[in-house]
N, C-alpha and C positions, 0 to 999 in steps of 0.2 A: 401395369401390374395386373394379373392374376388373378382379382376378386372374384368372388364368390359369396353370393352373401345369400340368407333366404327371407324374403319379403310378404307378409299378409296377402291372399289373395282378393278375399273379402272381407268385408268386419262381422259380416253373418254367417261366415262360415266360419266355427271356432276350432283350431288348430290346426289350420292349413295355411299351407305357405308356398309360394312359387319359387324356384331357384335361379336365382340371377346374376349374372355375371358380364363384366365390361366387354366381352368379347364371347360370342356365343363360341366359337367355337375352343373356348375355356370350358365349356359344357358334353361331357363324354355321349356322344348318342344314343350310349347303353346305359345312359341314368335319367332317373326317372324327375319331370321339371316341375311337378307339381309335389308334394309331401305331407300326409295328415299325422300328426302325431298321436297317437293312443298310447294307455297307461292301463294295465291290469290293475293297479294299485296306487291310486291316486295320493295316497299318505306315502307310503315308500317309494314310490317311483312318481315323484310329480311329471310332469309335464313342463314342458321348458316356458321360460317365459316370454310372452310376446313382446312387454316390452324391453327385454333385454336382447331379443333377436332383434325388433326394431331398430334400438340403440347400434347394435353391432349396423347393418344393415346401413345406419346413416355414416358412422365412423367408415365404413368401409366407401361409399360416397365420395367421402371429403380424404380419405387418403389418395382415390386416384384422381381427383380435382386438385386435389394440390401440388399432385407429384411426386408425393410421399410414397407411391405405390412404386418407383421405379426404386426408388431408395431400397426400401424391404425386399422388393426381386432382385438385387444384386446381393444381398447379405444371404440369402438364401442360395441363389447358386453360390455363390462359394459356400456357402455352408455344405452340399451339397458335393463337392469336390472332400471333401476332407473324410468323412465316412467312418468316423471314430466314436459317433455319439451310443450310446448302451440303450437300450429298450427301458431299464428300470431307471434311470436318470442318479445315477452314478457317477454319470461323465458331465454333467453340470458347469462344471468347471470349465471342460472342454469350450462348452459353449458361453459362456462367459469371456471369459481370454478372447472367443476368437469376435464377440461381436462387442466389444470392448473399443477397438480402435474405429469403428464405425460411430458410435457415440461421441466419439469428441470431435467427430465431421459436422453434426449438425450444431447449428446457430442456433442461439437462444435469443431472444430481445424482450 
């Protein structure tokens, strides 16, 4: 799978992140691997949260350790094939129906 997550560089550097991914060359060479987040306005425009990027960052982890990752990269290309979906999310539905029978492929226990 595709990951792409962005990870803490240091814990003393506050809101920098390094961009990581299961396969470097998942990484466009015209983008930049390191990231500092600034905010004009820290009430109106917070700043993202580290540990919800964390979080992402582990979830993203354990989807391609599990395998999980290949699941999602096949529902996406097909998704991907189909080319109906709207910008303002109108087509909802679209996308529902079509990743609907994907859902009832995975096991539950």
């Amino acid at each position: 799978m595709s990951i792409v997550a962005l990870t803490r560089v240091f814990q003393d550097t506050p809101n920098t992140y390094r961009l990581c991914a299961t396969y470097p060359y998942y990484i466009k060479p015209s983008w930049k691997t390191t990231v500092t987040f600034t905010t004009p306005d820290p009430e109106k425009l917070p700043l993202p949260s580290p540990e919800y990027l964390g979080l992402h960052a582990a979830c993203c982890r354990v989807a391609n350790l599990s395998g999980a990752g290949e699941h999602i990269d096949r529902i996406l290309r097909e998704m991907e094939d189909i080319q109906v979906l709207s910008q303002d999310g109108t087509s909802a539905e679209v996308l529902q129906y079509a990743l609907w029978p994907f859902s009832q492929q995975i096991p539950v226990h």
